[in-house]
Every structure is written in C-alpha cells, then in structure tokens.
TIRO-2110 file (N, C-alpha, C; in Angstrom, 1 decimal):
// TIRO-2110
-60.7, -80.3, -19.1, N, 1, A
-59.5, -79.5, -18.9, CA, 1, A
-59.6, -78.6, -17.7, C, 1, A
-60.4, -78.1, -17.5, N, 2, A
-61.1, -77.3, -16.4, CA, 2, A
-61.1, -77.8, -14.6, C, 2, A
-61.4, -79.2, -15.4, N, 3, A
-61.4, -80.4, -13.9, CA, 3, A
-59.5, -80.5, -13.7, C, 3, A
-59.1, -80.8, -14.7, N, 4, A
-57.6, -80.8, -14.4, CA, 4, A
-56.8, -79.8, -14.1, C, 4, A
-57.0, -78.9, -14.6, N, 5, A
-56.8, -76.9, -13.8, CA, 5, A
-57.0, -77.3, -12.6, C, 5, A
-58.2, -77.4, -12.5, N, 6, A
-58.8, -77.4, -10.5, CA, 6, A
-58.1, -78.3, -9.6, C, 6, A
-57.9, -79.7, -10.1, N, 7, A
-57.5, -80.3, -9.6, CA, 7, A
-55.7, -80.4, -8.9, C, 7, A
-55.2, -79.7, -10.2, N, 8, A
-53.7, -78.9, -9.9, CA, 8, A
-53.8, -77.8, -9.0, C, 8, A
-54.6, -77.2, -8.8, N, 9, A
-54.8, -76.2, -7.7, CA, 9, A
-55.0, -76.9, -6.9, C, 9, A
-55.4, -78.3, -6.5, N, 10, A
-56.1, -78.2, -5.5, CA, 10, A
-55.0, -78.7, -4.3, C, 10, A
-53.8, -79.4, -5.5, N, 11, A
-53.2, -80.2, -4.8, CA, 11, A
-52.0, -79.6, -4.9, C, 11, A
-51.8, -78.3, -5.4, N, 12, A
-50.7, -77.6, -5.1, CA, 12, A
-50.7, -76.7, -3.8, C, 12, A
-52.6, -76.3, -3.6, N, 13, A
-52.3, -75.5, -2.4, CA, 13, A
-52.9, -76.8, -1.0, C, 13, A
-53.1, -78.4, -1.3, N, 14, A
-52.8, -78.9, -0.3, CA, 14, A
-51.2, -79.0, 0.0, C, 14, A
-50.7, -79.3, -1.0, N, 15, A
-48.6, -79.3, -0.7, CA, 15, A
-48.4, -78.1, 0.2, C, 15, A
-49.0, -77.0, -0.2, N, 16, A
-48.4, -75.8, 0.6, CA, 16, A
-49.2, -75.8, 2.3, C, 16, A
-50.2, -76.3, 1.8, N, 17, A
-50.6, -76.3, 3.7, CA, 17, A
-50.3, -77.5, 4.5, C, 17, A
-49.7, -78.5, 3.8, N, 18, A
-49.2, -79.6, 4.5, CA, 18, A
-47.3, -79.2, 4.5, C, 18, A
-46.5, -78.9, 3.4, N, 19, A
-45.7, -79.2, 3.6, CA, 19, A
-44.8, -77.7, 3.7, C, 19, A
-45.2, -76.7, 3.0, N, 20, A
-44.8, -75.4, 3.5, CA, 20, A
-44.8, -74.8, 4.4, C, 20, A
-46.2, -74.3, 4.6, N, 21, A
-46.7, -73.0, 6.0, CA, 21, A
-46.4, -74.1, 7.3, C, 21, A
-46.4, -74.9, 7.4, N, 22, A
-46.1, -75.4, 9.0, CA, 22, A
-44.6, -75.3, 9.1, C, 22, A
-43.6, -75.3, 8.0, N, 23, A
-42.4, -75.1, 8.2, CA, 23, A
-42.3, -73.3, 8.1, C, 23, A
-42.7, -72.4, 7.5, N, 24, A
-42.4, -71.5, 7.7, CA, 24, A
-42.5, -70.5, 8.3, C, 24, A
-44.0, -71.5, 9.2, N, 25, A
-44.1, -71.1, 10.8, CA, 25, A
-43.5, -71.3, 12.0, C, 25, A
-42.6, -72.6, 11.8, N, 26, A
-41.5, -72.9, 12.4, CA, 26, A
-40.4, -71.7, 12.5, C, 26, A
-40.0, -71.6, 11.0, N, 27, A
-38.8, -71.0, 11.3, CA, 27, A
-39.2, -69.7, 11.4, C, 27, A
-40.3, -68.8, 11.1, N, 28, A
-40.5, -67.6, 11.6, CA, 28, A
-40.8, -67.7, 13.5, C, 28, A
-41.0, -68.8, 13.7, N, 29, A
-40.7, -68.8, 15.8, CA, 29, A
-39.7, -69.0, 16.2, C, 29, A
-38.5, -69.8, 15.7, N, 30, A
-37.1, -70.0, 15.8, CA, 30, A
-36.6, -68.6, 15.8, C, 30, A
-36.9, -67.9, 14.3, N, 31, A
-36.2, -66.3, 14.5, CA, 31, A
-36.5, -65.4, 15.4, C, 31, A
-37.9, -65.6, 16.0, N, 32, A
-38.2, -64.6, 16.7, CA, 32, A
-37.5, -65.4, 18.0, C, 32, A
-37.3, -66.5, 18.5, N, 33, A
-37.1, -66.9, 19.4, CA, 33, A
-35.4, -66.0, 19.2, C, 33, A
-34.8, -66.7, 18.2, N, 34, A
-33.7, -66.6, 18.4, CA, 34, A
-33.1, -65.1, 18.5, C, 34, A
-33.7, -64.0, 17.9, N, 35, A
-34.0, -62.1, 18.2, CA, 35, A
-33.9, -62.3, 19.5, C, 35, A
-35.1, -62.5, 20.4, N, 36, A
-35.1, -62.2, 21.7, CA, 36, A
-34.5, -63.1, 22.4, C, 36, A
-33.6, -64.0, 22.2, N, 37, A
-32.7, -64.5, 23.3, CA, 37, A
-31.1, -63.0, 22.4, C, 37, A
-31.2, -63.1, 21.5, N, 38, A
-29.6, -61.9, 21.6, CA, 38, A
-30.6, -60.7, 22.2, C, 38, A
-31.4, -60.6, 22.3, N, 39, A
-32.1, -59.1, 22.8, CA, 39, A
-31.6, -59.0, 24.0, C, 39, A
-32.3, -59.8, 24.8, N, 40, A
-32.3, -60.2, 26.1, CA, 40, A
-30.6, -60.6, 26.4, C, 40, A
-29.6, -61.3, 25.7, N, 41, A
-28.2, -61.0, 26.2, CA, 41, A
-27.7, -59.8, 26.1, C, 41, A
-28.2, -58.9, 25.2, N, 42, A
-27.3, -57.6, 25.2, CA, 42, A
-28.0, -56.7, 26.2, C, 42, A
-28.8, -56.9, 26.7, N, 43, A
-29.6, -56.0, 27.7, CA, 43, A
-28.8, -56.3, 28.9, C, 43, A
-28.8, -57.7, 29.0, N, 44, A
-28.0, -58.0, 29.7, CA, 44, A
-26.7, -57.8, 30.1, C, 44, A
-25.9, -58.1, 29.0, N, 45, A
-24.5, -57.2, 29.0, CA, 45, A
-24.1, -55.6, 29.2, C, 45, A
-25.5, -54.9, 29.2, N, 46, A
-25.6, -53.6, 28.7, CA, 46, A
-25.8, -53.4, 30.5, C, 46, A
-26.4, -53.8, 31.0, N, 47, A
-27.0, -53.6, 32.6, CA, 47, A
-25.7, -54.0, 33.2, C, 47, A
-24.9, -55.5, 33.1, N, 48, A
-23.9, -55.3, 34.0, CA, 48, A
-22.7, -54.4, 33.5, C, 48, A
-22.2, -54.0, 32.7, N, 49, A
-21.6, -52.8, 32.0, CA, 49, A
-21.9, -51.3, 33.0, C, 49, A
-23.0, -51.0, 32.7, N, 50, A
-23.3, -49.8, 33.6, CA, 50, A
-23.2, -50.0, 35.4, C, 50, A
-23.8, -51.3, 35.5, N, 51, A
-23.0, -51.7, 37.3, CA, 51, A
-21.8, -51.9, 37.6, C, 51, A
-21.3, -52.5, 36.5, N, 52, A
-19.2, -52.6, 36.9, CA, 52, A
-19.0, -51.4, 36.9, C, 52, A
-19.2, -50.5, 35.7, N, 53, A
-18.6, -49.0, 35.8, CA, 53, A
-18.9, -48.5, 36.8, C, 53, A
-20.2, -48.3, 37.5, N, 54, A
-20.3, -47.3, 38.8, CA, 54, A
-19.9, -48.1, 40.2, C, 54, A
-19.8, -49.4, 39.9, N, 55, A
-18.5, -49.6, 41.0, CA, 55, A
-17.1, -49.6, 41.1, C, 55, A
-16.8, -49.3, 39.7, N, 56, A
-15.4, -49.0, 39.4, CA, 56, A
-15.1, -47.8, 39.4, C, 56, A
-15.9, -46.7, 39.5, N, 57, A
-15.4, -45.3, 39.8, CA, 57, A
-15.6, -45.2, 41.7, C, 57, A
-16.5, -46.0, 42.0, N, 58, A
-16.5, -45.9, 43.8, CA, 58, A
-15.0, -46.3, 43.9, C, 58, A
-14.7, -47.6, 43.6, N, 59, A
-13.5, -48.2, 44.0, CA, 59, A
-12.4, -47.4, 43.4, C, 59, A
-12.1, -46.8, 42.3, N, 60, A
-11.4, -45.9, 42.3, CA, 60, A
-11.3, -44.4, 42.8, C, 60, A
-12.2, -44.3, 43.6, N, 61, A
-12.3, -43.3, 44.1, CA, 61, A
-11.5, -43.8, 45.5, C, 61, A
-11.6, -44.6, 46.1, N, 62, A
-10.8, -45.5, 47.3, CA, 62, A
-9.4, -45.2, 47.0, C, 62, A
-9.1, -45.5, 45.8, N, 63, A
-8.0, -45.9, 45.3, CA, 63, A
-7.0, -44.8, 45.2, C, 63, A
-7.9, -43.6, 44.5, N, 64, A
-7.1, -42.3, 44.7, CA, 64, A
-6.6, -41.7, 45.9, C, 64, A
-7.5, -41.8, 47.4, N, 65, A
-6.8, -41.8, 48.6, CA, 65, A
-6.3, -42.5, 48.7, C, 65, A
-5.8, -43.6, 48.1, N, 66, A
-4.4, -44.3, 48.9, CA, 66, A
-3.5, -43.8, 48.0, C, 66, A
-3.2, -43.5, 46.7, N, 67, A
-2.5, -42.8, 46.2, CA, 67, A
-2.0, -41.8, 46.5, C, 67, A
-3.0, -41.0, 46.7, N, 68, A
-2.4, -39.0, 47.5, CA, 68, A
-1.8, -39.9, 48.7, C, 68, A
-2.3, -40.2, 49.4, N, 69, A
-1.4, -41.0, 50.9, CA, 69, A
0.1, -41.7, 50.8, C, 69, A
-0.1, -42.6, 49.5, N, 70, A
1.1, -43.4, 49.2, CA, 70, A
1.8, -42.1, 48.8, C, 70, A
1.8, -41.2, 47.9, N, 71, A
2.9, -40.0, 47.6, CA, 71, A
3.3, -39.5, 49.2, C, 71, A
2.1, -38.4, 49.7, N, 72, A
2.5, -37.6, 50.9, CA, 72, A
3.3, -38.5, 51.6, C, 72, A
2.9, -39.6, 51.6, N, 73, A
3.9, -40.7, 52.6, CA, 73, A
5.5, -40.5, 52.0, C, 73, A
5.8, -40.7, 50.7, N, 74, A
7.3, -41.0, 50.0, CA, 74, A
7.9, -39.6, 50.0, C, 74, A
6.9, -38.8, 50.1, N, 75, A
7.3, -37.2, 50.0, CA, 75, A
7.9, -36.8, 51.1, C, 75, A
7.5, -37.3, 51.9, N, 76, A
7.7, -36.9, 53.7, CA, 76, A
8.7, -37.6, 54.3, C, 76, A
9.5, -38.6, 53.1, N, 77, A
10.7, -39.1, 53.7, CA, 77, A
10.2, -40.7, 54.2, C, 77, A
9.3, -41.4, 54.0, N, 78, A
9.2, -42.9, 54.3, CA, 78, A
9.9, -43.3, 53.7, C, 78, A
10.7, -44.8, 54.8, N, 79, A
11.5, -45.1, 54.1, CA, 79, A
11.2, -46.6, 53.6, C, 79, A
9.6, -47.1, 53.7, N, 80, A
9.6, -48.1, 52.9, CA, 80, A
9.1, -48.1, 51.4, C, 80, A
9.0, -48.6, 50.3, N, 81, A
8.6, -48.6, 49.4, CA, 81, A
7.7, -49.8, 48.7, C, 81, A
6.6, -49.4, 49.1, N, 82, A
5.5, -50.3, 48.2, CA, 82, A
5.1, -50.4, 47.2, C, 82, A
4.6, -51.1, 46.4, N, 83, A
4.4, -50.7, 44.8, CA, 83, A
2.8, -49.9, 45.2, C, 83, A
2.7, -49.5, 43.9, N, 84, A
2.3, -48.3, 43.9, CA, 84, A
0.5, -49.3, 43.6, C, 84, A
-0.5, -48.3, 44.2, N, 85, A
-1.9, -49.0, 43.9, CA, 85, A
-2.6, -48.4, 42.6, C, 85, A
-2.9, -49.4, 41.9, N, 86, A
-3.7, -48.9, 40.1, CA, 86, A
-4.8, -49.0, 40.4, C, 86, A
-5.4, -48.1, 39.2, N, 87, A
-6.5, -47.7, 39.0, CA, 87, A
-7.3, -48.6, 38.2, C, 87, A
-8.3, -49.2, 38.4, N, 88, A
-9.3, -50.2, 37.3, CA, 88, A
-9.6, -49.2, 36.6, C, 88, A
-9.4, -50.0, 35.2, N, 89, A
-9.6, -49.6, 34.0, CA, 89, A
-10.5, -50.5, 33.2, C, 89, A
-11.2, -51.3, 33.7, N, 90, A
-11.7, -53.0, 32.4, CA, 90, A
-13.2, -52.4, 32.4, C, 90, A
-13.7, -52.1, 32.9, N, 91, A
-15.0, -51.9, 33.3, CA, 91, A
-15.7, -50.4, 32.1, C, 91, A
-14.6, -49.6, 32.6, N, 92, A
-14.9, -48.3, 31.6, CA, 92, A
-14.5, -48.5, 30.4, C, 92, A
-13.5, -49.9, 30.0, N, 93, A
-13.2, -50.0, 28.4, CA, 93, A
-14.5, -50.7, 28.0, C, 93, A
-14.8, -51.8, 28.9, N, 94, A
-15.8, -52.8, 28.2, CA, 94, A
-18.0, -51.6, 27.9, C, 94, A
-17.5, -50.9, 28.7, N, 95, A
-18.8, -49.5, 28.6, CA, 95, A
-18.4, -49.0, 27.0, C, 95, A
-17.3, -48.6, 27.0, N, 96, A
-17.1, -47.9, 25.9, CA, 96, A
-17.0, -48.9, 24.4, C, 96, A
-16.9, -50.2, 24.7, N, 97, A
-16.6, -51.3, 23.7, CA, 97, A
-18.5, -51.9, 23.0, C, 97, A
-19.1, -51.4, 24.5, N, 98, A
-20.5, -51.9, 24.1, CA, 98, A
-20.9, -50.8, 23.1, C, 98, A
-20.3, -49.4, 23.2, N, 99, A
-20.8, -48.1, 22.4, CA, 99, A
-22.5, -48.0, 23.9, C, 99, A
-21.9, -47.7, 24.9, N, 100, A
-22.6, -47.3, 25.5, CA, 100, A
-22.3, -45.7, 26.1, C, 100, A
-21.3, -45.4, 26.1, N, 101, A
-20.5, -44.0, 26.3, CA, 101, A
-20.9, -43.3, 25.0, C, 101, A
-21.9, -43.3, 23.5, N, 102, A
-22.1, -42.5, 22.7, CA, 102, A
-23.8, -42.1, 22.9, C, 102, A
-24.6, -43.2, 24.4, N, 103, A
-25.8, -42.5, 24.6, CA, 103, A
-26.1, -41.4, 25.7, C, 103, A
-24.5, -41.0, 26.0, N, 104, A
-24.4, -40.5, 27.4, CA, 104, A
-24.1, -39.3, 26.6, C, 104, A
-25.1, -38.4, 27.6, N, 105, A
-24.5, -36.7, 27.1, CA, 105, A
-22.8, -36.4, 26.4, C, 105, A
-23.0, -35.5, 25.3, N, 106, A
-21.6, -35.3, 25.2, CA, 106, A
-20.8, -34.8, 26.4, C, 106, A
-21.1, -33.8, 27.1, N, 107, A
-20.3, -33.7, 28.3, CA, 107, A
-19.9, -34.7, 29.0, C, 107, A
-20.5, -35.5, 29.6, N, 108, A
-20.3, -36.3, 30.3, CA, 108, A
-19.9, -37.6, 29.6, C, 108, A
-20.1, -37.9, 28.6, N, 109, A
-19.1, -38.8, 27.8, CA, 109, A
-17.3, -37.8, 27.5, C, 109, A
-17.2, -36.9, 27.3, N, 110, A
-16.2, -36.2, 27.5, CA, 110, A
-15.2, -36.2, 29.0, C, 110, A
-16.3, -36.1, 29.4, N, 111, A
-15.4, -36.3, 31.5, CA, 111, A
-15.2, -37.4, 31.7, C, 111, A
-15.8, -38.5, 31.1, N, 112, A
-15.4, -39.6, 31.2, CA, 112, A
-14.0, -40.0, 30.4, C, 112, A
-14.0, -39.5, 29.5, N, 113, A
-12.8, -39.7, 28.0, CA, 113, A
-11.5, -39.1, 29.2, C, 113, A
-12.1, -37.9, 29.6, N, 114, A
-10.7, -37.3, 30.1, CA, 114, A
-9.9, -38.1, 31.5, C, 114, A
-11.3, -38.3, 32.2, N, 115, A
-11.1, -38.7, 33.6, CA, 115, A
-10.1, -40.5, 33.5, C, 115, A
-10.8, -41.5, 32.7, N, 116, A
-10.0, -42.3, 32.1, CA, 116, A
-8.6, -41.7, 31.3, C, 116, A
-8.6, -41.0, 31.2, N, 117, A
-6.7, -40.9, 30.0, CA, 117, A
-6.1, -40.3, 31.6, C, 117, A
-6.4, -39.8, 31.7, N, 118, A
-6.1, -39.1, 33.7, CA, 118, A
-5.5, -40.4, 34.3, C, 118, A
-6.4, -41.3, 34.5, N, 119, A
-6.3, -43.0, 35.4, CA, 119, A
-5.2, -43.6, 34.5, C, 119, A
-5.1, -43.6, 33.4, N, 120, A
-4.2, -44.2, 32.4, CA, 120, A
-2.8, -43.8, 33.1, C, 120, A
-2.9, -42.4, 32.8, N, 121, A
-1.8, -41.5, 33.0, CA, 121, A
-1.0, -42.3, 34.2, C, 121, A
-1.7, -41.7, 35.3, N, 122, A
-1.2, -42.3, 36.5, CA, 122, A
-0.9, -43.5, 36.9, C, 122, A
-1.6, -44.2, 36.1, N, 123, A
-1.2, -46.0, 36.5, CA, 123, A
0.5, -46.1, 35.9, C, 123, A
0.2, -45.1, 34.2, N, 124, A
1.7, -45.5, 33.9, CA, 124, A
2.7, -45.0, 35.1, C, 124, A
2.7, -43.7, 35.9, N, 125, A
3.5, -42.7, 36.1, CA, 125, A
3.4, -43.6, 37.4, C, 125, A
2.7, -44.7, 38.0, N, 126, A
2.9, -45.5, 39.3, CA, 126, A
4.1, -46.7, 38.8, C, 126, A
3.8, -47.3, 37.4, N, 127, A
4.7, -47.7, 36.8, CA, 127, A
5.9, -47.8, 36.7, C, 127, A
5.9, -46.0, 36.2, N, 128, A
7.5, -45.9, 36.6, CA, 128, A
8.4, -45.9, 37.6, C, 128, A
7.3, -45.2, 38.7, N, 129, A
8.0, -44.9, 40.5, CA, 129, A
8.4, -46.2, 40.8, C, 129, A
7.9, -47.6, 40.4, N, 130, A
7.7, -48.7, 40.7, CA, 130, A
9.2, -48.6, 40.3, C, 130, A
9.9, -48.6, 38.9, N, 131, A
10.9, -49.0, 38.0, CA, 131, A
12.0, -48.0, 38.8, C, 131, A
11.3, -46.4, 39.4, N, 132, A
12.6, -46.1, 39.4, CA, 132, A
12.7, -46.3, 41.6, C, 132, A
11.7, -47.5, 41.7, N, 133, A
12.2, -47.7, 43.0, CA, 133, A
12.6, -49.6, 43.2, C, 133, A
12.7, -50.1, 42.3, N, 134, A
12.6, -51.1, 42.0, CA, 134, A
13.6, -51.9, 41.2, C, 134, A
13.5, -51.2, 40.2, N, 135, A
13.9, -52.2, 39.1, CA, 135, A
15.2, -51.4, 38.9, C, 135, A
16.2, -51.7, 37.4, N, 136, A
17.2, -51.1, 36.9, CA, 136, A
17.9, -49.9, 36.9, C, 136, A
16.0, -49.2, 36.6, N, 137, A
16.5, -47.5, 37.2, CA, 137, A
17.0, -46.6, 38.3, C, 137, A
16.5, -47.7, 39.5, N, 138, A
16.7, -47.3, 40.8, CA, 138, A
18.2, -47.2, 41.1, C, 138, A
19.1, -47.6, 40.1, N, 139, A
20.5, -47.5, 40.2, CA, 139, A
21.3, -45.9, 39.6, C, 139, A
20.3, -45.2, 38.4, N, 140, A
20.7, -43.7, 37.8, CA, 140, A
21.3, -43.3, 39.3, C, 140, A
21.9, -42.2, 38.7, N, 141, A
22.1, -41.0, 40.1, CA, 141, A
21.1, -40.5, 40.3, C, 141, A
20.8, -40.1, 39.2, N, 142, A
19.2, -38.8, 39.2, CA, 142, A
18.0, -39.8, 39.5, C, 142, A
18.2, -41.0, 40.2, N, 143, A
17.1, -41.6, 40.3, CA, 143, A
15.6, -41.0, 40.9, C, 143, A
16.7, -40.7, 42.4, N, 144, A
16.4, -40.2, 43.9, CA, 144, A
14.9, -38.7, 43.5, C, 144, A
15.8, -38.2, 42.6, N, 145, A
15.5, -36.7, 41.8, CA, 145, A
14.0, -37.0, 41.1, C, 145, A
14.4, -38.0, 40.2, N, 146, A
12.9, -38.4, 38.7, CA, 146, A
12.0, -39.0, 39.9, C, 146, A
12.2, -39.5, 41.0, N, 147, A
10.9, -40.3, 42.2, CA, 147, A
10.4, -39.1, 42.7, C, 147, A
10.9, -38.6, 43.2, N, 148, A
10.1, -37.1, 43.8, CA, 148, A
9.7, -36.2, 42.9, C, 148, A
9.6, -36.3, 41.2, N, 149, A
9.5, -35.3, 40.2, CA, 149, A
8.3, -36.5, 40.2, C, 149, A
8.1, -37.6, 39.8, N, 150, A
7.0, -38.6, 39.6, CA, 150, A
6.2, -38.5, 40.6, C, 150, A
6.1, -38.5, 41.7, N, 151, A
5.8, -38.8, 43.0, CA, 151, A
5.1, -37.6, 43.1, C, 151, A
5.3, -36.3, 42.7, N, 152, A
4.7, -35.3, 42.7, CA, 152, A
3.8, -35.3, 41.7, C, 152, A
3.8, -35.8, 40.6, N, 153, A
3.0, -35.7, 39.6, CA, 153, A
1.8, -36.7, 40.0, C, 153, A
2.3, -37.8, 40.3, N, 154, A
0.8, -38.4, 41.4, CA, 154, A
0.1, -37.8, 42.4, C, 154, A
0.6, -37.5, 43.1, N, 155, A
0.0, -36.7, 43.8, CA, 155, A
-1.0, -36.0, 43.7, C, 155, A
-0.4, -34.6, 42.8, N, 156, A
-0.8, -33.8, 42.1, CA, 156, A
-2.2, -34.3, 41.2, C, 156, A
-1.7, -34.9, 40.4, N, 157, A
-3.1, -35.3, 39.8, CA, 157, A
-4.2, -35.9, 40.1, C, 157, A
-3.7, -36.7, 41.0, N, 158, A
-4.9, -37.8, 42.0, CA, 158, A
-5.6, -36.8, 42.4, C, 158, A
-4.5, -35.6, 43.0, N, 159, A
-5.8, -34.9, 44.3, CA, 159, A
-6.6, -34.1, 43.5, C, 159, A
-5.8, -33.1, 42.2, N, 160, A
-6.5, -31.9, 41.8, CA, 160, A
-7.2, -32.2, 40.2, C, 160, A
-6.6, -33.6, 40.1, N, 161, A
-7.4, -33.6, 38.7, CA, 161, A
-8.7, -34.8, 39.0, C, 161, A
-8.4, -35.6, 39.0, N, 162, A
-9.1, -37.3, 39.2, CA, 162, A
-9.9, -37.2, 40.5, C, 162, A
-9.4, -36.6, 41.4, N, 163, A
-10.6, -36.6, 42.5, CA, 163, A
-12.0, -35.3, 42.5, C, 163, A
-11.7, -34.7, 42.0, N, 164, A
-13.0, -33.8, 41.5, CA, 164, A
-13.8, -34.5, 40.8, C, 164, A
-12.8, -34.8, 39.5, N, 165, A
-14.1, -35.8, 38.7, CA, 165, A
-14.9, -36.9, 39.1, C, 165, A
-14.0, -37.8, 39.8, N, 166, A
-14.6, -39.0, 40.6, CA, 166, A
-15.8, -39.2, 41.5, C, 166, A
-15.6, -37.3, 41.7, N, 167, A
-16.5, -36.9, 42.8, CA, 167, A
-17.9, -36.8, 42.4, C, 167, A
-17.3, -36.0, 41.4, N, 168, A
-18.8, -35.7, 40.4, CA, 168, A
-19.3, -37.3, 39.5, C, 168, A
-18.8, -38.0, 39.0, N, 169, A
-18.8, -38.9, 38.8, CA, 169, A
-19.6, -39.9, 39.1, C, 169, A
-19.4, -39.7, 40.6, N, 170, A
-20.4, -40.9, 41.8, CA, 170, A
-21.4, -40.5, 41.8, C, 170, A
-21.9, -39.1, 41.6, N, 171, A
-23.5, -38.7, 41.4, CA, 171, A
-24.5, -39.0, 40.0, C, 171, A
-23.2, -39.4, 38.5, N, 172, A
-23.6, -39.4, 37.6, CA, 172, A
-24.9, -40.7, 37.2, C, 172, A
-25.9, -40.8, 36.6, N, 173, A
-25.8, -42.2, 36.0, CA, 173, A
-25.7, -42.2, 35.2, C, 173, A
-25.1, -43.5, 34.7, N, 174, A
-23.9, -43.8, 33.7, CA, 174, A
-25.4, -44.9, 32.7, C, 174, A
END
C-alpha cells in the first residue's frame, strides 16, 4: 500500500514538472512581458504629452502676438479682414486626459486650468469677430459696434491676461 502511495506521488509530481511549472513559467513571462510593454507605452505617451504641451504653450505664445496685432490692426481702422488666429488646445487636453496635470503642483495645475479657459475664451470670442465679420451677423446694424466691443476683448485679454501666464509658463516644467 505504501509502494502505491509513493508511487502516486511520484507520478503526480512528475505531471507537475513535465506538464504544469513549464507552462506557468511561460505564462508568468508573457505577463511580465506583457506589464512592461504597457509600462513602457505609457511612459511613452506620458513623455510626448509633456513635449507637445511645452511646445504648445511656445507656439501659443506666437500666437498671442499675432492676436494683440490682428486687434491693434482692426482697431486702428484696417480695412482688411482676416479670420482670426486660434489658439492650440489638443496638446493641454490630451496632458490633462493622461491625469498628468494632478502631479503638477496645485498652483500650477490651477494656472494651467485658468490660462486654458482664457485660450478657450478667446478662440470662441475670435469665432465670433469671424461671424460678426463674415458671416450673417455682419449684416445687424450694431454689427460695426459688437466687432470693436469683441475686438477689444481680444486684445485685452491676449495682452493682460494670457501673455503673463504664457510667460511664466515657458519657464515651467510641465
């Protein structure tokens, strides 16, 4: 009886070292394989995220002087009208979509929140100048009146809100 005990052991733990542990050494390298390949893409994603963003606040910093320019220009009586230049916005949604804007100081995750609803703002409010030099609107009476009331608000905010932060901004790392 004893012989046949032993012998069921002997051939339950050859099944396990022939037909188990070589497979569940497999699939414990597959997992680890398969961990560090998403490790390594999100690091990846995570690195060009923080280089789009800090070349999207350079380039919107570009951008804001052509805007103060494009107003002073419409303000000053030019009489051509170009559509208005927007602000990139993909770069600072896809930062905030990774949840990489929750390892950044609260301040500065905060200047960021503001300085984006700022760029929003103005892209809409270039929008409109567009519409009310452009499109349907451009027919009101009070057209003439709401483009220099808009026109001032770009301005205005490009220079004294968005370009401070932009400023500080470019020194940040993100």
């Amino acid at each position: 009886m004893a012989d046949i005990a032993g012998t069921a052991w002997d051939l339950g733990l050859a099944f396990l070292q022939i037909y188990v542990i070589p497979y569940v050494i497999v699939l414990a390298i597959a997992f680890l394989s398969v961990a560090f390949a998403f490790n390594l893409n999100e690091r990846n994603a995570k690195y060009k995220a923080r280089v789009a963003l800090s070349h999207e606040v350079r380039a919107n910093a570009k951008i804001t002087k052509e805007i103060v320019s494009y107003a002073d220009g419409q303000l000053s009586g030019e009489t051509s009208v170009q559509p208005m230049p927007r602000f990139e916005l993909q770069s600072f949604h896809e930062y905030k979509h990774l949840g990489m804007l929750r390892r950044l100081k609260p301040k500065i995750a905060d200047e960021f929140e503001s300085l984006y609803l700022s760029l929003e703002s103005v892209n809409e409010a270039g929008r409109r100048q567009e519409e009310l030099a452009f499109g349907p609107a451009a027919a009101f009476p009070n057209a003439h009146t709401l483009r220099l009331e808009n026109l001032t608000y770009l301005r205005d905010t490009s220079h004294n809100i968005i370009e401070p932060y932009l400023d500080r901004m470019k020194a940040t790392k993100v």
